[in-house]
N, C-alpha and C positions, 0 to 999 in steps of 0.2 A: 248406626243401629238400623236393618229394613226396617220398611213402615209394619205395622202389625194387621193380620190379615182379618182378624176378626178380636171382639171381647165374649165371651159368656162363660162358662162352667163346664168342668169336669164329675160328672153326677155318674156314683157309684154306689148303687142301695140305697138309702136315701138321706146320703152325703153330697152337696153339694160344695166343688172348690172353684171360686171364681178366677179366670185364667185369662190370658190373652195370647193366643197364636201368633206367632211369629215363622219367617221362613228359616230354615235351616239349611241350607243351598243356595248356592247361584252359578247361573253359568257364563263361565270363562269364554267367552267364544268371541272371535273377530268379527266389528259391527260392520258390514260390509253393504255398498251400494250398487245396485242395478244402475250402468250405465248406458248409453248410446253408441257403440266402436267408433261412428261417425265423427261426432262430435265431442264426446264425453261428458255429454248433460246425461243428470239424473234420472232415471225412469220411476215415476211414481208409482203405485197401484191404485189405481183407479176405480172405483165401483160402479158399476153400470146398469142402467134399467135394461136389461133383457128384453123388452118389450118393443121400448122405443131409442133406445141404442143411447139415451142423454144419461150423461154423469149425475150421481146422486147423490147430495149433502149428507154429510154424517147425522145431522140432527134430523130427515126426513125417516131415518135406516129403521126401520123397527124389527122386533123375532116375530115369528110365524111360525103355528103346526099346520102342517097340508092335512086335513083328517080325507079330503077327497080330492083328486086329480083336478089342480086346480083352481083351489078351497081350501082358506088358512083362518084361520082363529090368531087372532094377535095375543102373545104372550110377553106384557108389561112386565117391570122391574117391580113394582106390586106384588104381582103374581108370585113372583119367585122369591117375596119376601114374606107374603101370607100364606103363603101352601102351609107349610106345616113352622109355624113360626119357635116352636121347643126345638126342634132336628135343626135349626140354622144358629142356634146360639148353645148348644149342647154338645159338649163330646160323651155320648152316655155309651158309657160301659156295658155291656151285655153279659160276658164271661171272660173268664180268665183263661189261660192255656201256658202250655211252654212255651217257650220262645221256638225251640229246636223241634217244634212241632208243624212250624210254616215255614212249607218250601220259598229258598230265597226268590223264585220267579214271581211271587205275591208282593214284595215289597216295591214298592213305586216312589215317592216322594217324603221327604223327612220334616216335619214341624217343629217347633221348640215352643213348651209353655212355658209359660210364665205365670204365676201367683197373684192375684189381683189383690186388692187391699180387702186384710183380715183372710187373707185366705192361704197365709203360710201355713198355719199349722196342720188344717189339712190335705195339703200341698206335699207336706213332710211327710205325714201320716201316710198316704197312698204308697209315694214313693220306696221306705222305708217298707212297706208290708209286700211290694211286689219284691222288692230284693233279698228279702228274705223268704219269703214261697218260692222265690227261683219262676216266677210269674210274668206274663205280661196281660195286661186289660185290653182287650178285643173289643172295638168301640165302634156305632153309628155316628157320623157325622156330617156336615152339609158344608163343603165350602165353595164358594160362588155356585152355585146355584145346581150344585150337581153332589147328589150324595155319595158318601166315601166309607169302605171297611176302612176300620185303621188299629196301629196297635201300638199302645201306650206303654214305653219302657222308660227303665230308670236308667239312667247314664250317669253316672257319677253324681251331682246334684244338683241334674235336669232332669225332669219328665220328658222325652222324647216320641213324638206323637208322630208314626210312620205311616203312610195310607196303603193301603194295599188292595190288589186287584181282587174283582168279584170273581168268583169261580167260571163263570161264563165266559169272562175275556180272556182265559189261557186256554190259549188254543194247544189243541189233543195233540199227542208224540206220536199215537198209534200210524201215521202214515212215514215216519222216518224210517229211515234203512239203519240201523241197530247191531253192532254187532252185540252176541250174545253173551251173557256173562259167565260163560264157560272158556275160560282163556286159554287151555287146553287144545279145545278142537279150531282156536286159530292161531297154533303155530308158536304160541308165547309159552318159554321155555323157564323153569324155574331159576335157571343163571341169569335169564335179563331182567326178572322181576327182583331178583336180587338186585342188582345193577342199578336198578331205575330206582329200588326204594335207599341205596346206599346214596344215589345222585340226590335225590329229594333231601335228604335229612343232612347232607352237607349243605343242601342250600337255605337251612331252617332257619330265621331270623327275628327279633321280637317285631310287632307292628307298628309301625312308624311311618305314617301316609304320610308327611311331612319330607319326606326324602324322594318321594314320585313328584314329575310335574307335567305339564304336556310340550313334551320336546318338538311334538310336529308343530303347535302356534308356535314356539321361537322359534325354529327355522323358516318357519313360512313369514314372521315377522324380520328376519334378518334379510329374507329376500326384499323385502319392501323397503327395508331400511337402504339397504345398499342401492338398488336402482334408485329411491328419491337423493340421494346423495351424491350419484350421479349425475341427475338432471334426468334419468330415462323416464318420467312419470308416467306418458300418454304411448311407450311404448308397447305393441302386444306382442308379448315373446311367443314365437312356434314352438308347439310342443311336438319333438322329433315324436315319428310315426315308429311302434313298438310290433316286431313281429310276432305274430301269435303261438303262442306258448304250443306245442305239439302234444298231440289229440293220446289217449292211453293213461296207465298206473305206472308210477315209478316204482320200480323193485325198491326199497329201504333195508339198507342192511343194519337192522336197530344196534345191533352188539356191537358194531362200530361205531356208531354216533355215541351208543352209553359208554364208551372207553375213551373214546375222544371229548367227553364231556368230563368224565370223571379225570381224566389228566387236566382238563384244565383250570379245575377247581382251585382256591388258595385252599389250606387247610383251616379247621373251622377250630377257633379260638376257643368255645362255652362248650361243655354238654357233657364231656367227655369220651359221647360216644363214639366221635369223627373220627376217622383215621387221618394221621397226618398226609401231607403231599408225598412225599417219598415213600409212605408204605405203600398208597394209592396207585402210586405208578408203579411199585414191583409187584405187584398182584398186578398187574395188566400186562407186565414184561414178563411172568414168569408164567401165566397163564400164555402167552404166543410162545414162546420159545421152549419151555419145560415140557418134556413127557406126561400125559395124563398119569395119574394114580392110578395104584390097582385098584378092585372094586375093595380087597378086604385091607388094604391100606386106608382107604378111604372111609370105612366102617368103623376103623380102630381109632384116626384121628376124630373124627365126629364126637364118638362114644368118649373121649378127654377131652374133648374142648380145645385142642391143638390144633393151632393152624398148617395146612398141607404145606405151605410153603413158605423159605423164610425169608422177613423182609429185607430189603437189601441197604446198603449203608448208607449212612445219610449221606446227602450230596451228590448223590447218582443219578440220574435223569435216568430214562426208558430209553431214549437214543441212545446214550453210551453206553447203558446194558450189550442194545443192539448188538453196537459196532464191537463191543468187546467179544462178543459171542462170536460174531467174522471172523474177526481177527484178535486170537486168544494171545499172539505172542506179544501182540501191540507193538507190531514192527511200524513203521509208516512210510505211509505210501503205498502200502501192499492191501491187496482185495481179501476177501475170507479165504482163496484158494492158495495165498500165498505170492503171486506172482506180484511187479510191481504196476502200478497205475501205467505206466509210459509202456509195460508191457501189453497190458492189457489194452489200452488204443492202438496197438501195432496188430494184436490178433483182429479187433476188429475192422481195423479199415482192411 
């Protein structure tokens, strides 16, 4: 269980529920040391008087505001416990909102309450009233010694107490290069947004963070495992020098990449709306090789709900489409023209 970050009250109208914050995150990261190449001793960090260049004890270290160049006021652990002593034991509620009303670049860090003694029921109670308004409590609160937006949701049955950024610390979009949302005047054709929304909704899946994990720390821990297993420990591997990627925009031809994505989909199991693999790939094989429709072929299948073209048998890949369409007699050995392979290397050499 983390240690708990604070105890006080979630105070809503003039409901008080006593709680105690807990963290609801941690992070996974490799605890890694600054060493010496030299040697391989540790490098501490070191705190330094600026002044007179001598290291400085942790117990000498105090805060300071500079109000004038040069000119600090010492701000004690006191201080940051009496400024406003309600806001450091309080999560008080201010308003309510929708949830789908804050942009997700607001949310920052996750809390978990907890219920303090006698203070389940209105604990329940809160919870219980947000998830039925489809609500979340929009909260002031103070944790180590730095006030926080936050917003109090119900999560199955946890309050979840999320902080989120002040309006001031999200820096403005207005100087980003944008394109605009006329997708029209760039080039994006109603066939590829077709494409791309058939791609998306084959890839549709219930959520299950449990099946993500960070593959780059085990391989970067597989590398350490193996050189100490080695005996390389005080090794320093050269990292080969990488040429520089060359300067310009790459043309992308999107209708390729959406067909080469969509052939390589499995077919999707739930939903019913997926098309399986094998239709998937003859709408790709029959859109290259098939003659367009007329326009009023095209108006009549529409107007029924019929598809222009039809799916091909099960079992057939888009390559044996292909090759069948070469070569219709399905002689072998022979090119689409007929002639045979041993031919065909004698015209050209």
């Amino acid at each position: 269980m983390p240690r708990v970050v604070w105890k006080g009250a979630i105070a809503f109208g003039l409901v008080h529920v006593p709680v105690a914050l807990y963290p609801a995150s941690t992070a996974n990261r490799l605890d890694l040391d600054l060493l010496d190449r030299r040697d391989f001793a540790p490098v501490g960090y070191q705190r330094i008087n600026k002044r007179t260049g001598e290291p400085v004890s942790p117990s000498d270290i105090v805060k300071g505001y500079q109000y004038e160049d040069g000119q600090y006021v010492v701000v004690t652990d006191e201080d940051f416990r009496e400024a406003n002593v309600e806001a450091t034991q309080t999560v008080e509620i201010v308003a309510f909102v929708s949830q789908d009303d804050i942009p997700p670049y607001y949310f920052d860090t996750p809390y978990y309450l907890e219920p303090g003694r006698r203070g389940e029921k209105g604990y329940a109670l809160l919870r219980e009233t947000l998830r039925r308004t489809a609500r979340v409590g929009l909260a002031l609160v103070v944790i180590r010694s730095r006030q926080h937006l936050a917003a109090v949701i119900p999560v199955g049955a946890v309050l979840l107490m999320n902080t989120l950024r002040f309006a001031d610390e999200i820096r403005s979009m207005d100087e980003l290069k944008l394109p605009g949302e006329d997708i029209k005047t760039l080039g994006v054709s109603a066939r590829e947004l077709d494409m791309a929304e058939r791609l998306v909704e084959g890839m549709v899946e219930d959520w299950a963070p449990e099946q993500y994990r960070d593959t780059y720390r085990d391989d970067l821990m597989a590398r350490i495992e193996a050189r100490i297993e080695s005996g390389r420990t005080h090794v320093l591997a050269e990292t080969p020098a990488k040429e520089p990627a060359e300067a310009g925009a790459e043309v992308v031809d999107l209708m390729a990449l959406l067909k080469r994505s969509l052939e390589g989909r499995s077919p999707k199991r739930t939903g019913g709306k997926a098309r399986s693999e094998n239709e998937e790939e003859g709408a790709v094989a029959d859109e290259d090789s098939a003659p367009p429709p007329s326009r009023t072929a095209a108006r009549k299948s529409a107007a029924s709900g019929a598809s222009v073209t039809k799916p091909p048998a099960a079992g057939r890949s888009a390559r044996a489409r292909t090759t069948a369409s070469r070569n219709p007699a399905g002689e072998p050995g022979k090119d689409g023209g007929g002639r045979s392979g041993a031919e065909t290397r004698r015209r050209r050499a």
